[in-house]
C-alpha positions in Angstrom: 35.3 3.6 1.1 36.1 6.7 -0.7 38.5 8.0 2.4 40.4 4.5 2.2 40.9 4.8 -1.7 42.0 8.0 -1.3 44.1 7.6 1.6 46.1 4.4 -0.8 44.7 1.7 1.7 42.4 0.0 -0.7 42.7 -0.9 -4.2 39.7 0.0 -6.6 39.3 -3.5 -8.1 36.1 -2.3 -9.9 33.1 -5.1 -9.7 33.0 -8.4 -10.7 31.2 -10.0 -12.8 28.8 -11.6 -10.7 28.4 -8.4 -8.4 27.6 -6.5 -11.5 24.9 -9.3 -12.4 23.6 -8.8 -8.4 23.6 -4.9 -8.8 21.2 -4.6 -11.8 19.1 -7.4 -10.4 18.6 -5.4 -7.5 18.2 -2.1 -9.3 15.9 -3.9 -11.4 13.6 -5.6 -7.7 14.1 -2.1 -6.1 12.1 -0.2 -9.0 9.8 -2.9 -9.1 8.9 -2.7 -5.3 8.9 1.7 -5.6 6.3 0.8 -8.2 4.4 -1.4 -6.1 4.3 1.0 -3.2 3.5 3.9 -5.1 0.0 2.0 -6.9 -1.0 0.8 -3.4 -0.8 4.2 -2.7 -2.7 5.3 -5.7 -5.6 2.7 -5.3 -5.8 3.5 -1.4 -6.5 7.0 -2.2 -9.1 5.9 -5.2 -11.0 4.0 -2.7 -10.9 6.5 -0.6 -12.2 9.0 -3.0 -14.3 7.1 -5.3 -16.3 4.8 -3.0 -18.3 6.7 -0.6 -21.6 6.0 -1.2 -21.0 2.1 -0.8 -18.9 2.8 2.2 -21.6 4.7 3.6 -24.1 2.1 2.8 -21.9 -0.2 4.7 -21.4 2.4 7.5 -25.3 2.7 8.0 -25.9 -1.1 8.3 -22.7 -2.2 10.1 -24.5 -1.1 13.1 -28.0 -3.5 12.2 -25.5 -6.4 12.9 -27.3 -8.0 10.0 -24.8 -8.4 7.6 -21.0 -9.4 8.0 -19.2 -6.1 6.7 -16.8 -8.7 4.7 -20.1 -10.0 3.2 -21.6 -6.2 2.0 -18.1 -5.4 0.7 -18.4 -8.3 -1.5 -21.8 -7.6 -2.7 -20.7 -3.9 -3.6 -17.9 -4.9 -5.1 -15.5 -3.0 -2.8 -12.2 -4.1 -0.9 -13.1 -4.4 3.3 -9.6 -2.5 3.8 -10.7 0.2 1.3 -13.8 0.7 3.9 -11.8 0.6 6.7 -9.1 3.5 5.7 -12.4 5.1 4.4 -13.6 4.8 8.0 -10.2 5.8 9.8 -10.1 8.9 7.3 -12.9 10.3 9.0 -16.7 9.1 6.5 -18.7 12.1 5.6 -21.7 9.7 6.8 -20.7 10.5 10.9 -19.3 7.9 12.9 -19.9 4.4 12.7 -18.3 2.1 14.8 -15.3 -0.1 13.2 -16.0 -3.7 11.6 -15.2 -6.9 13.9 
């Protein structure tokens, strides 16, 4: 765009109205949806950190086939994908095999 202004072939008609309107709206979504990302980050990492020992708890019996891993993450009050990154991230506990 810059290369046609300069070169004469197009004429800087600025935005209009309605394009401005569309622009800040989309600046507006676009910070809204960095800050999204960047706390799903944040809470990934917190699970990942801060919940071992119920992960490991859930780790130790997923093998029993007692319990439905979905059911023991509700009990402990943790989020089944937070056990699963905790599991792909390598668990302290060893290896346990990954929930059905």
């Amino acid at each position: 765009m810059r290369r046609a202004k300069d070169g004469g072939r197009v004429e800087d008609q600025g935005l209009s109205e309605s394009e401005r309107v569309e622009l800040e709206r989309l600046r507006t979504e676009n910070a809204t949806v960095r800050m999204e990302r960047d706390f799903a980050k944040k809470v990934a990492a917190w699970f990942a950190k801060e919940q071992p020992r119920e992960y490991a708890v859930i780790a130790n019996w997923v093998g029993e086939k007692e319990f439905p891993v979905t059911f023991m993450c509700a009990q402990l009050g943790v989020v089944r994908q937070g056990y699963c990154r905790w599991l792909a991230m390598g668990n302290p506990s060893g290896s346990a095999p990954m929930p059905s």
